[in-house]
C-alpha positions, 0 to 999 in steps of 0.5 A, a space after each residue: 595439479 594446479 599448485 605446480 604450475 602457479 608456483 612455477 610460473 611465479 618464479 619465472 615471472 619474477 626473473 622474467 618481469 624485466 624482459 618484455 613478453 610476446 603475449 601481445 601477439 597472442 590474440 590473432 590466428 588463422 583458421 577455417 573459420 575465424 571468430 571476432 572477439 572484443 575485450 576491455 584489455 585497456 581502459 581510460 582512453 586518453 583525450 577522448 573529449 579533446 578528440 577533433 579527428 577520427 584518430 585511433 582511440 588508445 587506452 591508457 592503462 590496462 584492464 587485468 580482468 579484460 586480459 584474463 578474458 581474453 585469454 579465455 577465448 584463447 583457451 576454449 578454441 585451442 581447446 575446441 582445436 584440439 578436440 577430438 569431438 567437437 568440430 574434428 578436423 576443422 580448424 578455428 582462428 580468432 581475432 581478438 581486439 581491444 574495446 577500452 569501455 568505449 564504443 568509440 573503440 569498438 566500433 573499429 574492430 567490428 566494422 573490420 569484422 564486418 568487412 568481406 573475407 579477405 579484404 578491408 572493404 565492406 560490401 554494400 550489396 543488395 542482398 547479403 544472403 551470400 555474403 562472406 564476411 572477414 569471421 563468422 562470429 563474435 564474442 563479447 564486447 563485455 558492456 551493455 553500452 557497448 553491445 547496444 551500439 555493435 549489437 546493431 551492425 551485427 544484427 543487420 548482418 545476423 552474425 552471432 555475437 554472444 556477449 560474455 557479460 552484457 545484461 541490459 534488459 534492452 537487449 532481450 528485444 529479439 526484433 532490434 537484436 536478432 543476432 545477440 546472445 548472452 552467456 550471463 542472466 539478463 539485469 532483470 533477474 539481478 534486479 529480482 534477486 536485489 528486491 527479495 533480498 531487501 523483503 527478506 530482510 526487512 529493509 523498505 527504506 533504501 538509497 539507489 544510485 547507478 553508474 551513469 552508463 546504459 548498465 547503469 541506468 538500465 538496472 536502476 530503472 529495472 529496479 525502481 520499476 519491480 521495488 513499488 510492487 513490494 512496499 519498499 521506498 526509495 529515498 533516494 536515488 541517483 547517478 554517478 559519472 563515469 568519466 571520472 576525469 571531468 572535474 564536475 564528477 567529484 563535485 556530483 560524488 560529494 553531492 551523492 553522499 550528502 544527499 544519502 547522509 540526509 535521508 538516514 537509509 541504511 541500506 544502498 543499492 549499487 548498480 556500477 562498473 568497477 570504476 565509478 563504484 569505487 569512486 563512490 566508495 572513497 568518497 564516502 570514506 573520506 567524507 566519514 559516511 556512517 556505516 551501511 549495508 551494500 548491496 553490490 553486483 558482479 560488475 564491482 563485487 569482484 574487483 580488487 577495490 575491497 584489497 586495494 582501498 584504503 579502509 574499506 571495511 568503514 563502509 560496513 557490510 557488502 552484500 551482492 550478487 554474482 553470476 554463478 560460474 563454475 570453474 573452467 577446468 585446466 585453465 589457470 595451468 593454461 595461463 601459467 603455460 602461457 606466460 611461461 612460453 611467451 618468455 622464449 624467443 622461439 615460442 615468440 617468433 612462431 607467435 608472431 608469424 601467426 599474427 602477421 599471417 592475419 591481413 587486418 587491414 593496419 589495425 592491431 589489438 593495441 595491447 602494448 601493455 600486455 608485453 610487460 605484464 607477469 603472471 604474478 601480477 594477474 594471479 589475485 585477479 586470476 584466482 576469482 575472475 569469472 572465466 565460464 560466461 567466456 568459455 560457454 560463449 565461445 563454446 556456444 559458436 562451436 556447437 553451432 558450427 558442428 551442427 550446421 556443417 553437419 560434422 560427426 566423431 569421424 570429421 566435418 565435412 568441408 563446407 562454406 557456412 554464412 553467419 546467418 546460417 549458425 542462428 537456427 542452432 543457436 535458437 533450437 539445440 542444448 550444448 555441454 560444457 564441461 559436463 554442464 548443460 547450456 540453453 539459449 532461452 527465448 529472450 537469447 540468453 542464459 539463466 544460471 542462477 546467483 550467489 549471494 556473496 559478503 566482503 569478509 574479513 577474518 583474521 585480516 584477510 580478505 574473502 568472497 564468503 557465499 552466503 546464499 543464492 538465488 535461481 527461481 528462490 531466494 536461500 540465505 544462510 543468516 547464521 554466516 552472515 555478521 553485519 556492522 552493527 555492535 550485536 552483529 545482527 541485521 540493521 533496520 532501515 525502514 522508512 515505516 513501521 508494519 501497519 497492524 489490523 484496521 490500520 491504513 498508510 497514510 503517506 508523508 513527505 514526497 516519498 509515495 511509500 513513506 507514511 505513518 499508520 493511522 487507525 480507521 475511525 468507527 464504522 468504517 474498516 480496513 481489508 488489507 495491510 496495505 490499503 490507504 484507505 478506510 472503506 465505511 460499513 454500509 449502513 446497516 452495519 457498525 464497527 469500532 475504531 480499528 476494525 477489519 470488518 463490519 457487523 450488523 447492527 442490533 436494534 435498540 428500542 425499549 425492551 420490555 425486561 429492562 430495569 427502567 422499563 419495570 421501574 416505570 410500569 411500576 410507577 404506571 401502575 400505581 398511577 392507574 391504580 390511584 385514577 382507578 381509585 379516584 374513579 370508583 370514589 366519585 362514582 360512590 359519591 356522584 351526588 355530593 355536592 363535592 362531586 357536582 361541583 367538580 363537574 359531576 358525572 364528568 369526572 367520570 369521563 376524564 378519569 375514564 380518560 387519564 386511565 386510557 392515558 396512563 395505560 398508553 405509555 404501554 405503547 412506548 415499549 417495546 419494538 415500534 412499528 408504523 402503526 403503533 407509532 400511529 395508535 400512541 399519537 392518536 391515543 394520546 390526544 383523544 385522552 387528552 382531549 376527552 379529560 381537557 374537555 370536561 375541564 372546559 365546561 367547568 372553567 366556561 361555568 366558573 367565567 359566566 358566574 364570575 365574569 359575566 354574571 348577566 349573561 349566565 341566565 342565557 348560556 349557564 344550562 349550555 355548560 351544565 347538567 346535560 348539554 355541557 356533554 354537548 360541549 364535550 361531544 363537539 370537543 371530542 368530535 373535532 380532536 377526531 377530525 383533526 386526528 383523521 386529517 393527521 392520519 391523511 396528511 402522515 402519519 407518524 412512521 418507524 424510522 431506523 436512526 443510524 447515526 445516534 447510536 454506535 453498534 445499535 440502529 435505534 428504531 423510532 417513531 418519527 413525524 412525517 407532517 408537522 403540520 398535522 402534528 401541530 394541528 391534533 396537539 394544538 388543538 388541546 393546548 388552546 382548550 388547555 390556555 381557554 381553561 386556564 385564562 377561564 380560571 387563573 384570575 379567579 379570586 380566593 376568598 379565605 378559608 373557602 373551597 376554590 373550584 378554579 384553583 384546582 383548574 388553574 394549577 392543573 393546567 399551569 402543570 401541564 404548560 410546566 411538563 410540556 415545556 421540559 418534555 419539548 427541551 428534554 425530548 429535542 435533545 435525546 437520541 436515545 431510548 431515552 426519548 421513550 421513557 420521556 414520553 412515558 414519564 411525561 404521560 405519567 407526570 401530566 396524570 399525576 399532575 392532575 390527580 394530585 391538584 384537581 382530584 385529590 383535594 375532592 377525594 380529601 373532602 370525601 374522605 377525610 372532611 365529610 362535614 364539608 361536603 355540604 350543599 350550603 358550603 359549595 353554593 356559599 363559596 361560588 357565591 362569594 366567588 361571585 360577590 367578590 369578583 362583583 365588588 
């Protein structure tokens, strides 16, 4: 139905275009309620900065998409008035001016909206409850700036406005704007829309830029406000000028560009009116900006800049979202109807009888333009503008009106109803549009979901291809959508990589969401992809290099059926059976001179006691506690000393014979026979004392040492008073050196049986083990330390069998014709009679 018409109002604009029209005329009719509109029919205002008088602002060009809205307005009240439903009998007017994007121009036609009916003059009153002013409702202005500015007037007044395009989040404030409506989503949920498609695509390094306008900055702000709660980083962001005639405002495009050109994002987000946006866009184009993905809103998506700018398609891929909207049923027949009646004289002279029948006070709708425009020079723009938010709005005000006055199928009754009055209908009751329902949700406006659109060339031709949408969920259909890039799929733009498990953010650079990933060290871990930091392990706990959770630790202490646990209970066997063994054999030979003059039935007390030594290195395995740690300690230096005290006496012996021959008569009987057990007692009984004072002053304790090892707590004994410590182990280091200074000076004579030697060495073994078991068990962390210990204890009882006992037992065993009473009591007299000399 629609084809005829088009083509037929196409042919009579060709022959007509010469010949101006009346469609000037056409935005003003009486009626019984009169509705205020404000459209942008024009644009560019000419010499608004050199302005020193308040002279009307004119328009220098004209606005196509704000003419087809217009028209829109125009259409739904002859539709309404035709009606047989809605507000039957009654007639609506409207009033319809140009706005030219500038609130400067607005502010004119609102302030006459505002005026009491029937006059030029606005009332300045007490109480407006009764006023009457010139309409009862106003659709548009179409910006958010604009709407901010006559939003104010309006609401003081509470005259419904319902804008058409407005969606500032500002305006959603009911208590600065109780009067604002809107038939469009508000910015929020444009920008909400923007920040899922860029999370499903995977994009979280971006350029933002705005128009320097209140849509503008207000969806820029939105959008970086919600864009930090998903991870994306904005590289850059920025706005561009709006007037584009100041001849700073390509200086700052060229600047934008460069400074996107520097951060090497693929993807810009583009909050703009058609104008600056394609500004920006030829900017980039002659500067030979790199291919991007842009994503792009209604206010510029549906512009003519993708037909009318020169290669365009070298931007890349456009993306964006525009308002759903269905199409308005009749209304491009309506236009081609239209511009064929204001080609008639008669059609005109009616319509200008009309125009002038409306008092307005000298103000006309200045839209001289539009007497020399033809239907084919709107027919692009006609086929795609977006006339529904228009028509709802309007529709919107005429439901209203039906309620307050009560009307039904028969008529509406003949009533005086305030503006004021209209807002409790407007606020509570669902109205239909064309079958479709409409509700003013609390925030005053309407959600009617987007589409998600892509500039699309095939063929050489130019369409809007919908390739997703988006009301309370984001749909994209992927397989429709062919980017720039040579394999046609989705660009990356990241500024980061996705972190893996036990990897935290660390930021680089300025850009707070910008960083690299780092492993968490060991023991400590990382709960979630997004935390900046490690959180260490308690200290119980272990983990390894990039972990995301914590383990507790085993424990470590030597374990009875290790291999090197059984290697040394092997070697600590065969020491005892050695001690053992060298125990019964001077037992058997107690009498021999051998023995005697090894000290005798004393060798039995210190082999008793190398045994005891050697059976403690069982004390070291196994899992310690505070009172073994104790019971090793004092084992140890009672052992020692019981073994160290025997030597005592014969070094003590060895001196008065040799060194002290005068005073031997006198204190020889005190080291020999039965009162040298008087010296061993005393000995043992202060190692006692000096172990009592030990276990007063602090004993050795478990401690759980949580830093030597990675996954295991290594449990050790550890010396709680050092003083006490030094104490019980110096002592037998003093009998060690009073033995060995008793002994090592002692002469040699040739071929003879030595009894210091065997001494001598002794202890020069002992000083050499306990040196290296001081280097060796400082610097171990480990179970280490407990197989030190042993191999210590082990060593130290070797040592002495091997140079004090052993040669005895060769002489029992082996020499019996030395093991004589002569050869012993020659060799210490010798030993004597040399050191005499």
């Amino acid at each position: 139905i629609m084809v005829p018409y088009l083509l037929l109002g196409l042919s009579f604009g060709y022959t007509a275009a010469l010949k101006p029209t009346c469609l000037s005329t056409q935005f003003r009719r009486p009626g019984d309620y009169i509705i205020g509109g404000l459209f942008p029919f024009g644009m560019d205002t000419i010499n608004l900065t050199a302005r020193s008088e308040p002279t009307l602002v004119v328009c220098e060009r004209l606005f196509v998409d704000g003419l087809i809205w217009a028209l829109g307005m125009k259409f739904a009240i002859d539709q309404i008035n035709n009606s047989t439903s809605l507000l039957p009998g009654v007639k609506l007017g409207y009033d319809i001016y140009d706005t030219c994007f500038e609130p400067l121009a607005a502010l004119q036609p609102s302030l006459l909206f505002l005026t009491r009916n029937g006059t030029t003059g606005i009332g300045v009153v007490c109480n407006y409850t009764n006023y009457q002013p010139r309409v009862t409702a106003v659709i548009g202005p179409h910006k958010s700036d604009l709407c901010l500015v006559t939003a104010k007037l309006f609401s003081f007044f509470l005259i419904p406005q319902v804008s058409y395009g407005a969606s500032s989040e500002k305006l959603s404030n009911k208590e600065l704007y109780p009067s604002f409506y809107r038939t469009v989503p508000s910015d929020k949920k444009l920008v909400e829309a923007v920040v899922l498609l860029l999370n499903k695509f995977g994009w979280n390094w971006i350029a933002t830029i705005g128009s320097d306008d209140e849509y503008g900055r207000g969806a820029q702000e939105l959008f970086l406000r919600i864009v930090g709660n998903y991870s994306i980083c904005v590289a850059y962001e920025g706005l561009i000028p709006t007037d584009l005639t100041d001849p700073k405002a390509k200086i700052q495009l060229k600047d934008t560009i460069e400074l996107i050109n520097k951060t090497k994002v693929n993807i810009i987000v583009l909050f703009a009116y058609t104008q600056p946006a394609r500004a920006l866009l030829e900017q980039s184009i002659s500067m030979g900006l790199s291919k991007k993905v842009w994503i792009g809103t209604e206010a510029w998506l549906l512009s003519d800049i993708a037909s009318s700018t020169s290669n365009i398609q070298s931007i890349g891929t456009v993306l964006g979202f525009i308002m759903k909207a269905s199409p308005v049923p009749g209304f491009q027949e309506y236009v081609a109807d239209l511009f064929t009646s204001v080609q008639q004289d008669e059609f005109c002279q009616e319509s200008m009888e009309s125009y002038h029948r409306m008092a307005s006070g000298g103000l006309g709708t200045a839209c001289n333009q539009c007497d020399h425009i033809s239907l084919h020079n709107i027919s692009p723009i006609l086929s795609r503008s977006q006339i529904q938010p228009v028509h709802v709005a309007v529709h919107s005000v005429a439901h209203a009106l039906h309620r307050a006055l009560g009307c039904t199928h028969q008529g509406c009754p003949k009533a005086t109803i305030r503006s004021w009055q209209l807002l409790h209908f407007m606020n509570t009751f669902t109205f239909t549009v064309n079958g479709q329902s409409f509700r003013f949700d609390e925030s005053h406006g309407t959600n009617t979901g987007y589409k998600l659109i892509l500039w699309d060339w095939k063929n050489g031709t130019f369409t809007h291809l919908p390739v997703g949408d988006y009301e309370k969920s984001l749909y994209i259909n992927k397989s429709q959508i062919h980017f720039h890039t040579a394999d046609q799929k989705e660009p990356t733009s990241e500024c980061f990589r996705e972190c893996k498990p036990g990897q935290i953010r660390q930021i680089k650079g300025f850009h707070l969401c910008c960083y690299d990933c780092r492993d968490c060290p060991e023991n400590t871990f990382c709960s979630s992809k997004d935390s900046s930091t490690c959180t260490p392990c308690l200290e119980h706990q272990w983990s390894p290099v990039r972990s995301t959770q914590c383990y507790d630790r085993s424990e470590r202490y030597l374990f009875w059926n290790e291999p090197l646990t059984i290697a040394l209970l092997t070697l600590t066997s065969i020491t005892l059976c050695l001690t053992c063994l060298t125990a019964v054999l001077f037992f058997k030979n107690l009498e021999t001179p051998v023995v005697q003059a090894s000290g005798g039935d004393r060798n039995l007390l210190a082999l008793s006691a190398l045994a005891l030594l050697c059976l403690s290195s069982c004390l070291y395995i196994g899992k310690p506690s505070d009172r073994l740690c104790t019971t090793q300690q004092v084992v140890y230096a009672l052992c020692l000393n019981a073994c160290f005290s025997t030597f005592l006496t014969k070094s003590l012996e060895i001196t008065l014979l040799t060194e002290f021959p005068r005073w031997a008569p006198t204190f020889l009987p005190w080291v020999t026979q039965r009162r040298a057990w008087l010296v061993v007692t005393l000995c043992l009984l202060t190692e006692c004392l000096l172990c009592f004072s030990y276990l007063h002053l602090g004993p050795d304790g478990l401690r759980s040492d949580y830093k030597s090892l990675r996954s295991e707590v290594l449990l050790v004994c550890d010396t709680r008073s050092w003083l006490a410590f030094a104490l019980m182990h110096g002592y037998n280091s003093c009998l060690a050196i009073v033995c060995f200074l008793c002994t090592f000076m002692v002469d040699t004579p040739g071929k003879k049986y030595n009894v210091a030697r065997g001494i001598t060495f002794a202890f020069l073994i002992y000083f050499i083990i306990w040196i290296f078991f001081v280097a060796i068990f400082a610097t171990l962390k480990t179970v280490l330390r407990a197989v030190t210990q042993i191999s210590t204890i082990l060593m130290l009882t070797l040592g002495i069998l091997g140079t004090y006992y052993i040669p005895k037992c060769y002489i029992i065993l082996l020499k019996p014709d030395l093991n004589t009473v002569n050869y012993f009591q020659n060799s210490i007299k010798e030993e004597t009679e040399g050191d005499s000399q």
